[in-house]
N, C-alpha and C positions, 0 to 999 in steps of 0.2 A: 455652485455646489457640484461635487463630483457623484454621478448618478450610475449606474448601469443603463448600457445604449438601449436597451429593449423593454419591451412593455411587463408587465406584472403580468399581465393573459400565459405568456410564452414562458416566463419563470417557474410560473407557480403548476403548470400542467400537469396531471397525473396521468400517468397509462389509462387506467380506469378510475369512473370518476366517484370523488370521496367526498360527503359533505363536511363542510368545514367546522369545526368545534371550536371551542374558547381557548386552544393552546396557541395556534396561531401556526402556518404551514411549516414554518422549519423546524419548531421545538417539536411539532409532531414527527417529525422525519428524526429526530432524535432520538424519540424512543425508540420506533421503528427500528433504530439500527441497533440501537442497545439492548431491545432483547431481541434480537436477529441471533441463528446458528453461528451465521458466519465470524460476527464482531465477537461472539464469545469464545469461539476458536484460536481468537489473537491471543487469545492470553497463552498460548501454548505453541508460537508460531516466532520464527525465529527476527531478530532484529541485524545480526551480525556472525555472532555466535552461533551455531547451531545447537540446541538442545542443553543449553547449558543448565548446567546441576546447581550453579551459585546462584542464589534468589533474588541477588541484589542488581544482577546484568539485563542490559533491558530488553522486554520482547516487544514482538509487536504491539500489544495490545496498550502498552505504556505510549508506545512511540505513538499509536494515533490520539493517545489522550494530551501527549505532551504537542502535536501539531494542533487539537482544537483549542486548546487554552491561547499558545501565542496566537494564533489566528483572529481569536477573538480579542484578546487584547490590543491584535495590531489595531483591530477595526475600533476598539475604545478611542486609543488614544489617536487615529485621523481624525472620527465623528467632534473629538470634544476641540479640535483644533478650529471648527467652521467650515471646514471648505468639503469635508466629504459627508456621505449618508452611506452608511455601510451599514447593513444586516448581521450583526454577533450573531444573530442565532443561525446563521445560512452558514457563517464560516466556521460556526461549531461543527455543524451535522456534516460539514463538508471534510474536516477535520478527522472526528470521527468513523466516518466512509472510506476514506479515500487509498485506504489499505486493506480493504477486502477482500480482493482478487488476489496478494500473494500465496503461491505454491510453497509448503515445508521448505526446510531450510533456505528460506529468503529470497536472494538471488541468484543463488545456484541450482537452488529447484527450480526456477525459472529458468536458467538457460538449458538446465539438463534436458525438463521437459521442449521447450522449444530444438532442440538439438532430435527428438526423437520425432516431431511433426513437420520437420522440416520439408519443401520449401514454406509452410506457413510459417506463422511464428506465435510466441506467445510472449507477451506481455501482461505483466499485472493490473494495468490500467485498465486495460481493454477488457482484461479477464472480470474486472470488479466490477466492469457494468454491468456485464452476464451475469454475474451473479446474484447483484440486486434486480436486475429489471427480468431475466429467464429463468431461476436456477431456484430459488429458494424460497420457501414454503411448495417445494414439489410442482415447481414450475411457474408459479401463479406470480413470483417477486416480491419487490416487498412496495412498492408503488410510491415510489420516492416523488417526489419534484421534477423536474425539466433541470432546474437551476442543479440541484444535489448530486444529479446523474452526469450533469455536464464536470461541477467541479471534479469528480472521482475521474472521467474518462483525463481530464489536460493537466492532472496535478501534478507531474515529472517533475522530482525535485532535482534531478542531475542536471538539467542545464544550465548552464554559468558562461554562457553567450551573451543572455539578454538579461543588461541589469535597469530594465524599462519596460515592464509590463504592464499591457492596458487590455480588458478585451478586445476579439477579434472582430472585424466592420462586418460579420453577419453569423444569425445565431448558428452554431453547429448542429451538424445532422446525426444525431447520439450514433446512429445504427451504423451509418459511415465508417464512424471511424477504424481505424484498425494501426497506425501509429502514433509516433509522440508529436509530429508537427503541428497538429491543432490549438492556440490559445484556449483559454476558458471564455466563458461567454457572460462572464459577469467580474465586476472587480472583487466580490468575494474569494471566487477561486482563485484568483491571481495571487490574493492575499496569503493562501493555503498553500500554493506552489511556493510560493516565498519562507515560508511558516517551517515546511520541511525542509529548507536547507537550514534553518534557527536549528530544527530539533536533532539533527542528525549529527549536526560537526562536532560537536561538543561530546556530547553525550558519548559518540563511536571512541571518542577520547578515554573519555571517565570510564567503559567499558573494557578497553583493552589495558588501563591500567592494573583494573581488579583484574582481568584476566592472565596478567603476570607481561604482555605482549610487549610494551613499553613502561617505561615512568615517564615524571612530568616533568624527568629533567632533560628528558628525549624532544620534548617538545621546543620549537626556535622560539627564543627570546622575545622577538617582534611579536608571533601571534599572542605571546602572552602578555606583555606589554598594550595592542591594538585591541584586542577582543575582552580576554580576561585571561585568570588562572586556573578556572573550572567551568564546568558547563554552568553553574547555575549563572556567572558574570558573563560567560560568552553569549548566551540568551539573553539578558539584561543587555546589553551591548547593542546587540543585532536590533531587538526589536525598540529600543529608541531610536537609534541610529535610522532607521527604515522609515520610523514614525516623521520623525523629525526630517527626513530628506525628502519626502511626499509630501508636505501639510502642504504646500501651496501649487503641487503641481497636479499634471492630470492622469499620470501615471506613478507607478510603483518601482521603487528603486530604492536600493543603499546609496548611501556617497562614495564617489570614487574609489578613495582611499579604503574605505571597508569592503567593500566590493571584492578591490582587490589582493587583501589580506583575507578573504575568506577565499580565493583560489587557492593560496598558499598554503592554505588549511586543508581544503582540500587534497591536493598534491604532496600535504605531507602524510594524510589519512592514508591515501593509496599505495604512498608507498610502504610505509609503516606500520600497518595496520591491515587492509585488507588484500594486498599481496606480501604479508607476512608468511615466513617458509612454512608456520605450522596451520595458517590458514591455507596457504595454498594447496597444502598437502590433505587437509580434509576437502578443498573443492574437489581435488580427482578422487576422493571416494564417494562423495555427494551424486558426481555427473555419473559416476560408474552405479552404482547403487539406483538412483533413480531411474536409471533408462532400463536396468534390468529387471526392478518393478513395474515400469511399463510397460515391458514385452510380455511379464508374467500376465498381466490381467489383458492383456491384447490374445493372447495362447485363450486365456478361460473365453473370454467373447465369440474366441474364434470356434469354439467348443457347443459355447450354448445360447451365443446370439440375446435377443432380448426372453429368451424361453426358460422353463423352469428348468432346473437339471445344478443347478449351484449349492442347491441343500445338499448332494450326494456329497459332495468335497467335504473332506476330512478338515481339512486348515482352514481357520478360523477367516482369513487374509481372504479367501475363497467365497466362504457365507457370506460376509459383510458385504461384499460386492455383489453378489446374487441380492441382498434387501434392499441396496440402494438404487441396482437395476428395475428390480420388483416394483419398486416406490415411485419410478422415472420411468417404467414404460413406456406411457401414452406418451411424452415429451420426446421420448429418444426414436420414435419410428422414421424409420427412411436416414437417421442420422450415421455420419461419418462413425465408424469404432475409433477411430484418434481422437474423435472431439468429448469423446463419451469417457473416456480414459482418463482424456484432459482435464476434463471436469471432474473426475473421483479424485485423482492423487491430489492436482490441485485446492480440493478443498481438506485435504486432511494436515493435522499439526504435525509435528517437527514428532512430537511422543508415539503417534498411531503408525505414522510413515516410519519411524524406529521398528515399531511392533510387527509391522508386516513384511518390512525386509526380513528380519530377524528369521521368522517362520517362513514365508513363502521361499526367501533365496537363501538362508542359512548364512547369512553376512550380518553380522553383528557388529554396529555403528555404537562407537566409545567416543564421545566427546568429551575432555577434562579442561576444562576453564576456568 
């Protein structure tokens, strides 16, 4: 039987300690995230698109629903094959989680901000742990698992190196981390790093069609032939394919062949789709926009510090920040003003990050999708 290498003690740990109820530790961490600030923020938090006005394109908050379903399903069908013991409810809540550190507009909020804290960097992995285990409910966290916090920090769905994932031969040091070379420390998360490559290739598809960016007849032959013709088949595809190339081994992997027709999916996504001219050309508004809301509230910090004086500002963009400081006082003493910055923009959606440009810099972001 395929097991996780470490004990139940070191899984199941909480920051502080919680008596256990009849839900069971991971369905508890599922609610936990579900009615969390952060996870209800997804729903307004970009997937590809920024800010898109069409209902039907997807945001974050789909995209992590659409990673716990396959995750959990991959973990169905190993369990019922006999050779593995996988946790559904750990790779739901892992699922779930494991996109709650992205910054407004996706990935380009992400590099804008990293581009303004430089030489740090910011990553959303990194950033997701902060935010469940430092940030939310006004510092206290939200007291996840050892296991839930590990999936969220290793779940980097862009690597396409390694089509053999097992955990890593010793557990991770959550607080350590600070990049993507880490495994996860259970085969749940591995499952979850796998899960988001299912949910994304397709689907970045199906969205740039409605977005007018390509058609389906843009798309090569092979991957539609190999995977499917839409994302619902290219998911159907992937997680048998996965299911069925792991039942008898000790690690996680596609078959060859699918493997390497989802590079190709890949390679055709980048280039067709997210360095698309009118993609690209709202990244240099993104990076530009972003950094110069970060210098804006870097100006107000450098103004009034963790101290009162934010109610005087007339813009709106200005107060809000003054309550969130208010509310993070005791938290933020002796703290970095970049990390403090980092942490506001980064938790606001794609709609507020709109709102505050709009007023504090006078740059009005027009997304049509």
């Amino acid at each position: 039987m395929n097991k996780n290498p470490f004990s139940d003690e070191i899984y199941l740990k909480r920051t502080y300690k919680a008596e256990p109820d009849f839900r069971g530790e991971y369905f508890r961490d599922q609610t936990k995230i579900i009615h969390s600030q952060p996870f209800r923020r997804l729903k307004s938090k970009t997937q590809v698109f920024a800010a898109p006005d069409n209902d039907h394109i997807c945001t974050r908050i789909e995209h992590v629903l659409h990673v716990a379903t396959i995750a959990a399903s991959i973990c169905k069908g190993l369990n019922r094959t006999g050779n593995w013991q996988l946790n559904e409810e750990l790779a739901y809540a892992i699922g779930l989680a494991h996109d709650l550190g992205h910054a407004p507009f996706g990935h380009e909020g992400e590099r804008a901000i990293a581009k303004k804290i430089a030489p740090a960097n910011f990553m959303h992995e990194v950033n997701g742990y902060r935010v469940v285990e430092h940030l939310t409910c006004y510092g206290k966290g939200l007291n996840l698992t050892y296991a839930v916090k590990d999936g969220i920090l290793c779940h980097c769905g862009e690597d396409f190196n390694n089509n053999a994932l097992k955990p890593g031969a010793q557990p991770n040091d959550l607080e350590a981390i600070k990049d993507r070379k880490h495994l996860p420390s259970t085969y749940e998360g591995c499952v979850v790093r796998l899960s988001d490559k299912i949910a994304y290739l397709g689907r970045d598809i199906e969205d740039a069609v409605r977005a007018g960016i390509i058609t389906y007849n843009d798309v090569p032959s092979i991957i539609k032939k190999e995977l499917g013709e839409n994302n619902g088949e290219i998911i159907n595809t992937l997680v048998l394919d996965l299911t069925n190339n792991s039942a008898d081994k000790d690690c996680l992997g596609f078959s060859d062949d699918k493997f390497a027709i989802m590079g190709e999916l890949k390679t055709f996504n980048y280039k067709h789709i997210y360095n698309h001219s009118s993609i690209a050309k709202q990244k240099d508004v993104l990076t530009y926009a972003v950094g110069e809301l970060f210098d804006y509230y870097m100006d107000l910090f450098g103004k009034y510090s963790l101290g009162p004086g934010y109610e005087k500002e007339q813009k709106k963009a200005a107060k809000s920040f003054g309550h969130y400081i208010d509310s993070m006082r005791e938290i933020y003493k002796g703290v970095d003003p970049k990390v403090i910055i980092t942490d506001y923009i980064a938790g606001m959606t794609d709609s507020y990050a709109q709102e505050c440009i709009k007023e504090a810099l006078g740059i009005n972001l027009n997304f049509n999708f």
